[in-house]
C-alpha positions as a printed NumPy array, in Angstrom:
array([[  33.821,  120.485, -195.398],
       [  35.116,  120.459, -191.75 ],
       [  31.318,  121.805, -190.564],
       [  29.712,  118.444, -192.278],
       [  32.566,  115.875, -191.264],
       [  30.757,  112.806, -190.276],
       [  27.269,  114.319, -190.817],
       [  25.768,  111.179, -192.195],
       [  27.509,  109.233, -189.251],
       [  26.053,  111.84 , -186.962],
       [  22.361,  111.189, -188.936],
       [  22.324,  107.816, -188.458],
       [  23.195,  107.229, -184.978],
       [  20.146,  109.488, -184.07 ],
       [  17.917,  107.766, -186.127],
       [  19.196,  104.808, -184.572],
       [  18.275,  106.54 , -181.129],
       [  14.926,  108.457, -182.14 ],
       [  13.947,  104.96 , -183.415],
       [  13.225,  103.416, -180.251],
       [   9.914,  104.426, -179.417],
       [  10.909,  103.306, -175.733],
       [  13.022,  105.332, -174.664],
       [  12.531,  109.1  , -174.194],
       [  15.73 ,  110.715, -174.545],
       [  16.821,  114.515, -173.379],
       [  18.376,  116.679, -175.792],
       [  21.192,  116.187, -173.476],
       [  21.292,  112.288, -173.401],
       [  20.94 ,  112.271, -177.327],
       [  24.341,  114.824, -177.179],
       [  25.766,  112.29 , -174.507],
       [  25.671,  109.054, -176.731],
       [  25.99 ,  110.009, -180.17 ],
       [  29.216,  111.521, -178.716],
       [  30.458,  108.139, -176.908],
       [  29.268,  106.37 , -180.155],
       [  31.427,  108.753, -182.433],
       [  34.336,  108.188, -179.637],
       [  34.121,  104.737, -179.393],
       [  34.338,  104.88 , -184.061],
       [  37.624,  107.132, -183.27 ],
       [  39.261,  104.324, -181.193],
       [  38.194,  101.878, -184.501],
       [  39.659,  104.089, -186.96 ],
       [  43.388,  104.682, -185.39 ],
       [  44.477,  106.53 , -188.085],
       [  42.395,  109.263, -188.001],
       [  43.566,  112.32 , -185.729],
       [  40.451,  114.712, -185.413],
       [  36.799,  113.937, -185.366],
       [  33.961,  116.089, -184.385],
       [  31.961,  116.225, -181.426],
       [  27.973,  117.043, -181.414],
       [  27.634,  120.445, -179.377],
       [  24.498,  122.001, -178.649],
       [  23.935,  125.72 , -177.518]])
């Protein structure tokens, strides 16, 4: 289960991103903000003590 942790979370944020037809995002920018967006959930949720990070090779 640890592989798909958050993989809906992860799903929607780039929808959210690929949505806007304005912007033209990098593989790298897409990596960038869906991991300050999952950060920025981590800080909400206090409790929780790991949470994976998009990584691209």
């Amino acid at each position: 289960m640890s592989a798909n942790k958050n993989a809906m979370t992860r799903c929607k944020i780039l929808d959210d991103l690929l949505s806007n037809r304005y912007h033209n995002n990098s593989l790298d920018d897409l990596t960038e903000k869906v991991n300050y967006r999952l950060s920025e959930m981590q800080c909400q949720y206090e409790g929780q003590t790991e949470f994976n990070q998009v990584s691209h090779a």
